[in-house]
KERO-138462 format. One record per atom (N, C-alpha, C, O, CB): residue in one letter; atom name; x, z, y; residue number from 1. Coordinates in pm, 1 decimal, decimal comma, always signed. Each point is the difference from the previous one (the first is absolute). Last residue first. Glycine has a CB too. Layout:
# residues N
PT  residuo  atomo        px        pz        py  num
PT        A     CA         X         Z         Y  NUM
...
This chain:
# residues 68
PT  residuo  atomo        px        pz        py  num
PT        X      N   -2289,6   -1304,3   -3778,5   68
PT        X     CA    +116,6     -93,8     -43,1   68
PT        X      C    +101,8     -62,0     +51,0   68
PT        X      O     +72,8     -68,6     -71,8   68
PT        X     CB    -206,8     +50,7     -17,7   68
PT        X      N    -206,6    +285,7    +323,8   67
PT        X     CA     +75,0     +96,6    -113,0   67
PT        X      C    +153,9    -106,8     -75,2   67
PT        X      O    +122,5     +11,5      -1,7   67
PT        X     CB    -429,6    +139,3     -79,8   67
PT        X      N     -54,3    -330,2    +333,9   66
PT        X     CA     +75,2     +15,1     +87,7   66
PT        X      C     +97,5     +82,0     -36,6   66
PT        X      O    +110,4      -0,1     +54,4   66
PT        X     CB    -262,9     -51,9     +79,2   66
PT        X      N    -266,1     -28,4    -378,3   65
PT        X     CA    +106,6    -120,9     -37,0   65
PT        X      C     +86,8      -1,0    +125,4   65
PT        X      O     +37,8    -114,8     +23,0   65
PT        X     CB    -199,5     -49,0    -176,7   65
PT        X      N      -8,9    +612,3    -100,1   64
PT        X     CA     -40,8    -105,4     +41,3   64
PT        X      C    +117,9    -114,5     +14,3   64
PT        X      O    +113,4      -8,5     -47,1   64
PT        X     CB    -299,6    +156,8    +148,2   64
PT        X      N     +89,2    +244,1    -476,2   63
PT        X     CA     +43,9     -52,4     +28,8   63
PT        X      C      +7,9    -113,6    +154,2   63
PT        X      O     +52,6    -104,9     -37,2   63
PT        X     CB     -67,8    +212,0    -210,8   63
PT        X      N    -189,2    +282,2    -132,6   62
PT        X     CA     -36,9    -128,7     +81,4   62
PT        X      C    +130,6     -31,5     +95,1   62
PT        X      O     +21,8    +102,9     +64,1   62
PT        X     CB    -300,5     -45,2     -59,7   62
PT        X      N    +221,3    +327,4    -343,1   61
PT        X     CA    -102,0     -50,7      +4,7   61
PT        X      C      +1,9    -164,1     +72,4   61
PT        X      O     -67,6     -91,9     -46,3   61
PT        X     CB     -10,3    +359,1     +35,6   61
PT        X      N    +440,5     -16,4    -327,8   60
PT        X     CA     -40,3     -26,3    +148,1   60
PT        X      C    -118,7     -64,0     -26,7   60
PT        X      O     -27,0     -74,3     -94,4   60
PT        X     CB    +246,3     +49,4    +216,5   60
PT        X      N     +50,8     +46,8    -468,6   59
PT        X     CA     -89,4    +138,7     -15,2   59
PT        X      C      -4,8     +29,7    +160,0   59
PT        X      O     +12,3    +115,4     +41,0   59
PT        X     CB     +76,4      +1,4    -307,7   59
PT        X      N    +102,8    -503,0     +11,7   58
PT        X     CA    +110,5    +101,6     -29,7   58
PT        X      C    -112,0    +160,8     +77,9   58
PT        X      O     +28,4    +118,8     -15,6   58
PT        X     CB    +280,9    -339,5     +48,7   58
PT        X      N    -523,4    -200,7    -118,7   57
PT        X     CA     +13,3     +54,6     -79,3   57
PT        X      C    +152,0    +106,0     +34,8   57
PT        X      O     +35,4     +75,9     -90,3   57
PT        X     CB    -201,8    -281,2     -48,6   57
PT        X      N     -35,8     -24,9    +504,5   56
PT        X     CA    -111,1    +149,6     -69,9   56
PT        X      C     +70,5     +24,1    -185,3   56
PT        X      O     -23,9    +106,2     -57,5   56
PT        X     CB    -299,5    -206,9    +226,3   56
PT        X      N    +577,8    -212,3     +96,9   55
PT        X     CA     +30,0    +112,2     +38,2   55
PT        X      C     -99,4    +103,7     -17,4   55
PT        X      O     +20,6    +121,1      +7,4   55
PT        X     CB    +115,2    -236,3    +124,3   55
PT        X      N    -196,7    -349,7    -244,0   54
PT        X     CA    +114,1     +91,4     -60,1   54
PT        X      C     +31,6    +112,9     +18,5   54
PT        X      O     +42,7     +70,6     -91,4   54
PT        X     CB     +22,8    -215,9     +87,0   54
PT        X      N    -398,9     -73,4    +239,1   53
PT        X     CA     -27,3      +8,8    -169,1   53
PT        X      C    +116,8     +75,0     -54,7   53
PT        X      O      -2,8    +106,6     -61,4   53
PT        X     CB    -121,6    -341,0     +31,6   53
PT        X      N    +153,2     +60,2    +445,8   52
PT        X     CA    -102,4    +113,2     -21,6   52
PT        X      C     -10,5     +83,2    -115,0   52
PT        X      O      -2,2    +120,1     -26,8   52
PT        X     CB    -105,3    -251,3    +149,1   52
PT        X      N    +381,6    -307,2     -73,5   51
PT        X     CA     +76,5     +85,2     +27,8   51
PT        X      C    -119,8    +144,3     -33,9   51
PT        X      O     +19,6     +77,3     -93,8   51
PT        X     CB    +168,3    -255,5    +285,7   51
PT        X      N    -435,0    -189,3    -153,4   50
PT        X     CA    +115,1     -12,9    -156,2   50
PT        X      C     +69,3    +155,9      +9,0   50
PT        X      O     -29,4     +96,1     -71,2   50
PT        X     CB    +129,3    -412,7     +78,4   50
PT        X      N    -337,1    +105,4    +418,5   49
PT        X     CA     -48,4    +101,2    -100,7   49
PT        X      C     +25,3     +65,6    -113,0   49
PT        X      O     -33,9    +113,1     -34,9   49
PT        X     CB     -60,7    -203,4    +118,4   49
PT        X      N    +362,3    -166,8    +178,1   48
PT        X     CA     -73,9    +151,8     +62,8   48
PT        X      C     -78,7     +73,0     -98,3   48
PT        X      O      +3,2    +112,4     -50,0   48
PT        X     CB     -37,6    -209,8    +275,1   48
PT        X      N    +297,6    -301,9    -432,8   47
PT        X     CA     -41,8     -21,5    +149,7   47
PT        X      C     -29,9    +174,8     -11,6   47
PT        X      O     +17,3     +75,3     -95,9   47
PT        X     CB    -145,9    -385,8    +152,6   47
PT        X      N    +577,4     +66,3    -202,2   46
PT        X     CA    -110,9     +64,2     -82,3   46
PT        X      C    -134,9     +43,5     +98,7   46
PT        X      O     +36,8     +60,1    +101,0   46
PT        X     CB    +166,0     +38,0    -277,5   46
PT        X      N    +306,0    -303,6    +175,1   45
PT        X     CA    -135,2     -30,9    +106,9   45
PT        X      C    -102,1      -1,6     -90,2   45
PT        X      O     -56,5    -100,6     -43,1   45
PT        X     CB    +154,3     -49,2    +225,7   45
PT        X      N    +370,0    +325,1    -260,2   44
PT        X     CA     -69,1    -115,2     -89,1   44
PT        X      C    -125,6     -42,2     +42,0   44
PT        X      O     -73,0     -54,2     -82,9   44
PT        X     CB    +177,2    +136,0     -99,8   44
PT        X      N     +82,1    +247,2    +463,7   43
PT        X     CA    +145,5    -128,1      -3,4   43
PT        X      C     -82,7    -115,6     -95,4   43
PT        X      O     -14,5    -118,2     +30,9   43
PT        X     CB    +293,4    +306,0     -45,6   43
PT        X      N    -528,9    +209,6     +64,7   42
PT        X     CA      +0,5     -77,4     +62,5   42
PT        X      C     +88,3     -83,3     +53,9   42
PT        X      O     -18,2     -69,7     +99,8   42
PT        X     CB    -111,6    +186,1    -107,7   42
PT        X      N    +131,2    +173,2    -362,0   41
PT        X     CA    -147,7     -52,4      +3,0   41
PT        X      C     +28,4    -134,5    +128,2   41
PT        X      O      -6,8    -120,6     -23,5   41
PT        X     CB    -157,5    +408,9     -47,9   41
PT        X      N    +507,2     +22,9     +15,2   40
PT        X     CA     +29,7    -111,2     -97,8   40
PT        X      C    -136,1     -76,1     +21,1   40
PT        X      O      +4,8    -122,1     +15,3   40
PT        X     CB    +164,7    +250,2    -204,7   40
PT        X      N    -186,5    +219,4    +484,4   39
PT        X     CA     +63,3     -65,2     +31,7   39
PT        X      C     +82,1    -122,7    -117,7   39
PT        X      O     +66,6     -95,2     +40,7   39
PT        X     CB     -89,8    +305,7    +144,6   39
PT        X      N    -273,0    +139,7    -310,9   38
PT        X     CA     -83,2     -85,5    +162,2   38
PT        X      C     +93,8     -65,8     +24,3   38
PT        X      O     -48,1    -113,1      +6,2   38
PT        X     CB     -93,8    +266,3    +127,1   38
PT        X      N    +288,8    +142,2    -506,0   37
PT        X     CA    -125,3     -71,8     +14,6   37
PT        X      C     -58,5    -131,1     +89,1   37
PT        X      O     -49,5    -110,4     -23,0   37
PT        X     CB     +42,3    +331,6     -34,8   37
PT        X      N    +333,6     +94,5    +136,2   36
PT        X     CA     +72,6    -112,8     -60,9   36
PT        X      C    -124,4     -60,4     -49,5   36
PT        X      O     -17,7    -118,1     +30,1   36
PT        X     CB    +261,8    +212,1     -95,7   36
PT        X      N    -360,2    +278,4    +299,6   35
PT        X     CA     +88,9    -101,1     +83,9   35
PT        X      C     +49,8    -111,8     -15,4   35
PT        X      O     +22,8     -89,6     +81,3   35
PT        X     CB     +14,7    +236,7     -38,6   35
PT        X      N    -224,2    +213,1    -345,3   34
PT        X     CA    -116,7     -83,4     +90,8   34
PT        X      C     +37,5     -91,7    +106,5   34
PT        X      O     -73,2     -87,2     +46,9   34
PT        X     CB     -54,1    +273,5     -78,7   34
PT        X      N    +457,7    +126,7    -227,3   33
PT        X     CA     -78,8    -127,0     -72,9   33
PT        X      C    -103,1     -37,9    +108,7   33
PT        X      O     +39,3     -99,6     +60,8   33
PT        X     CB     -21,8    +179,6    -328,5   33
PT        X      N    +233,6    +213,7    +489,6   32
PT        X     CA    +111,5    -117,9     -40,6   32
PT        X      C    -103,5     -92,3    -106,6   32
PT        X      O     -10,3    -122,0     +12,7   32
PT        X     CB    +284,4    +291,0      -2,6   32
PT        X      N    -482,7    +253,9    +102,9   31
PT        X     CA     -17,3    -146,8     +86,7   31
PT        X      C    +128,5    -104,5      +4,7   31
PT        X      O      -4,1    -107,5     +59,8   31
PT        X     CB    -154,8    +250,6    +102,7   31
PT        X      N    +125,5    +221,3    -515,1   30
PT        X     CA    -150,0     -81,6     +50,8   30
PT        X      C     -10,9     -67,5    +103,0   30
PT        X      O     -80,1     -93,3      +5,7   30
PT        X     CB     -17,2    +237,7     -81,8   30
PT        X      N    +522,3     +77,5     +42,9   29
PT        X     CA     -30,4    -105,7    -128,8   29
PT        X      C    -167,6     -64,0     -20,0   29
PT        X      O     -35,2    -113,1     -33,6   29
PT        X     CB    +240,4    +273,9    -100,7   29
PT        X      N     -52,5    +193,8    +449,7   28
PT        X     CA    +106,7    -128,8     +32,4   28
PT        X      C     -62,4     -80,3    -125,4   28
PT        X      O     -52,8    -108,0     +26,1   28
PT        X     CB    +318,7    +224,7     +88,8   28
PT        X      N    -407,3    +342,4      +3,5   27
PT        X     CA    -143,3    -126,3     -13,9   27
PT        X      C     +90,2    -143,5     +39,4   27
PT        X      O     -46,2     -98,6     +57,4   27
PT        X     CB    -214,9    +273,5     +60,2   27
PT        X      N    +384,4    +329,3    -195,2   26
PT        X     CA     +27,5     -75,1    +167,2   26
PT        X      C     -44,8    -147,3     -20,1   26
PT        X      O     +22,1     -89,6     +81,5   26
PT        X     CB    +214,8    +233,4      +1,3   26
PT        X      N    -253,3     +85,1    -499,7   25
PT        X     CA    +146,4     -13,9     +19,4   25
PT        X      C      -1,3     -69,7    +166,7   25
PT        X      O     +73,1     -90,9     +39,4   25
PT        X     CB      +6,4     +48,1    -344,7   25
PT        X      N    -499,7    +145,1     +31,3   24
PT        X     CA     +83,9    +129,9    +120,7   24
PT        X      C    +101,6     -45,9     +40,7   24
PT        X      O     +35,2     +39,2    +111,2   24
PT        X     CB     -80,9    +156,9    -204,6   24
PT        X      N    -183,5    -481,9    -193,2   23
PT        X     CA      -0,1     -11,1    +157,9   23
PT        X      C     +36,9    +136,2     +62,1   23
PT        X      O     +18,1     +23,9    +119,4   23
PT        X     CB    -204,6    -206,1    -123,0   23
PT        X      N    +261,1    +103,7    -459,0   22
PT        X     CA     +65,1    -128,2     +69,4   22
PT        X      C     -73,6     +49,5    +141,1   22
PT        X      O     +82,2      +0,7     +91,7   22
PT        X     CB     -57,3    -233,1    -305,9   22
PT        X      N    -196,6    +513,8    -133,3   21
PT        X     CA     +81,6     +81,2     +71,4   21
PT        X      C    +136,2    -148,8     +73,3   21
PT        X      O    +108,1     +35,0     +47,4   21
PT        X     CB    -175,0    +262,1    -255,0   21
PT        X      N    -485,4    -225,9    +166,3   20
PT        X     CA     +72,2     -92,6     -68,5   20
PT        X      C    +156,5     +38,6     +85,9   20
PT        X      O     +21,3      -9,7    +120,9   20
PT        X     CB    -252,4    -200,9    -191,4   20
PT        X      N    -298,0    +470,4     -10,5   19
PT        X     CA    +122,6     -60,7     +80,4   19
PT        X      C    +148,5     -28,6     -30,3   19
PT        X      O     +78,6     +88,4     -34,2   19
PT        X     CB    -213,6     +12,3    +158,8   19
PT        X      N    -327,4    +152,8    -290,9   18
PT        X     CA     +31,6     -95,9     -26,2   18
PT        X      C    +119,7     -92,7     +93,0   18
PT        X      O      +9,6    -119,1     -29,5   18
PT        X     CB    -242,2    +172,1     -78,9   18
PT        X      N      -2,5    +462,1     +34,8   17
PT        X     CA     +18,9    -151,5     +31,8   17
PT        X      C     +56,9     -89,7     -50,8   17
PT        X      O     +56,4     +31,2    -104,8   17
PT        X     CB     -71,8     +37,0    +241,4   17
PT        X      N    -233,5    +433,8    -227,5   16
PT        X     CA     +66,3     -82,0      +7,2   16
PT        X      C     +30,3     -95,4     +79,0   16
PT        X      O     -90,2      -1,7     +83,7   16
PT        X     CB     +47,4     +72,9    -223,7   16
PT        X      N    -320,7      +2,9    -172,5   15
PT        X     CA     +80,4    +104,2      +8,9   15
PT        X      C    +150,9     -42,5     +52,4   15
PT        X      O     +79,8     -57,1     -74,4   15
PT        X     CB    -232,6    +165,1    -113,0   15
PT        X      N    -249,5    -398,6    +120,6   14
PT        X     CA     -50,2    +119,3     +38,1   14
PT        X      C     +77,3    +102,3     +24,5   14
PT        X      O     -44,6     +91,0     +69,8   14
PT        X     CB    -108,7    -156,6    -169,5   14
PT        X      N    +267,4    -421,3    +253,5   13
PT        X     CA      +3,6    +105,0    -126,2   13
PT        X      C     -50,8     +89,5      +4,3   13
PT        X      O     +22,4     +59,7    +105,3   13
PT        X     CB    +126,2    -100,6    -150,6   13
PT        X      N    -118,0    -442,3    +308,6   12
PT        X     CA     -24,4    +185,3     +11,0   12
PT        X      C      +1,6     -20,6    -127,8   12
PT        X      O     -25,7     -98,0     -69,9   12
PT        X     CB    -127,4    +216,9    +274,3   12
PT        X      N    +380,3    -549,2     +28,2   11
PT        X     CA     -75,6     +14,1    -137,3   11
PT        X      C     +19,7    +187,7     +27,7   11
PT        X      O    +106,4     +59,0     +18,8   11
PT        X     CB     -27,2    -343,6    -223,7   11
PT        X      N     +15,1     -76,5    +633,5   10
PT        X     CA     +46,0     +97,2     -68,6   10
PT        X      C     -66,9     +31,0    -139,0   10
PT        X      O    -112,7     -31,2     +38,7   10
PT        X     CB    +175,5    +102,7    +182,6   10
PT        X      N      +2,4    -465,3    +149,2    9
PT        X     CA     -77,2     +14,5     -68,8    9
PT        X      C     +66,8    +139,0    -147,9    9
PT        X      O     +55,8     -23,1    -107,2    9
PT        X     CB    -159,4    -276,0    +227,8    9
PT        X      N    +263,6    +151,4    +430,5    8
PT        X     CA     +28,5      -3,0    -106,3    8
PT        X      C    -100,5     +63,0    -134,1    8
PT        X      O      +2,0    +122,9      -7,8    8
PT        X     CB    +210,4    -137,2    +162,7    8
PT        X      N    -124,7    -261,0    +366,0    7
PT        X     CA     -36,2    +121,1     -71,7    7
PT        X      C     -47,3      -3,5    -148,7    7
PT        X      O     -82,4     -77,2     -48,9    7
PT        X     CB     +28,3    +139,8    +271,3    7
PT        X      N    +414,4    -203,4    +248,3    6
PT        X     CA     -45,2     -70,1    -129,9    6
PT        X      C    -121,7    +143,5     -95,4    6
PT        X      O     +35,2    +115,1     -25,6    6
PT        X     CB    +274,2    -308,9     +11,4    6
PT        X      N    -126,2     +10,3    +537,7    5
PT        X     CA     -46,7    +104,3     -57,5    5
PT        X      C     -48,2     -68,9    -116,9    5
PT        X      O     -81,0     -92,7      -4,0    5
PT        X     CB     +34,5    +242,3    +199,5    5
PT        X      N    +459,9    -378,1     +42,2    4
PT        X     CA    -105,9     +56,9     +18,4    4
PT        X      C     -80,0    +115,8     -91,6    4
PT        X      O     +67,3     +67,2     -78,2    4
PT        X     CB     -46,9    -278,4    +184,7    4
PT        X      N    +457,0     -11,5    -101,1    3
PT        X     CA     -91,9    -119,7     -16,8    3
PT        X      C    -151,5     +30,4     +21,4    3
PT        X      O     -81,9     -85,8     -32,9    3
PT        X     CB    +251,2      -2,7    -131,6    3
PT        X      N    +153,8    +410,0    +180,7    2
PT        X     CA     +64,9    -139,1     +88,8    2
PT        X      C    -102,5     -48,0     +11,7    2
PT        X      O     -61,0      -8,7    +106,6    2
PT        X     CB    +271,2     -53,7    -175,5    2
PT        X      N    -358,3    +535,9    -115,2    1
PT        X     CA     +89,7    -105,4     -37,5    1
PT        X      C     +20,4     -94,9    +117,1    1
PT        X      O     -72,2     +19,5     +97,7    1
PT        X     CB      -1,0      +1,2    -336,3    1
């Protein structure tokens, strides 16, 4: 991605996978959201860490604060 190496918390199946057919689409819509994320986050001067938070719930581990 633009915005760097994002890695992504996958759920195994014993049979199978599990892969979420929004990021085959050339992974435009997972990082158009993580973009709008960080960047509404930080127009509303949401601090570093705040922002962190948000972005482990869309299913990123970490985030840093040069990232933002």
């Amino acid at each position: 991605m633009r915005a760097g190496t994002v890695e992504l918390a996958i759920p195994k199946l014993r049979c199978g996978s599990h892969f979420p057919d929004w990021l085959l689409e050339r992974r435009r819509r997972a990082e158009q959201a993580l973009i709008r994320v960080v960047a509404t986050s930080y127009l509303l001067g949401v601090s570093t860490r705040r922002v962190d938070k948000l972005v482990e719930q869309l299913g990123i581990k970490h985030i840093s604060q040069s990232q933002v």
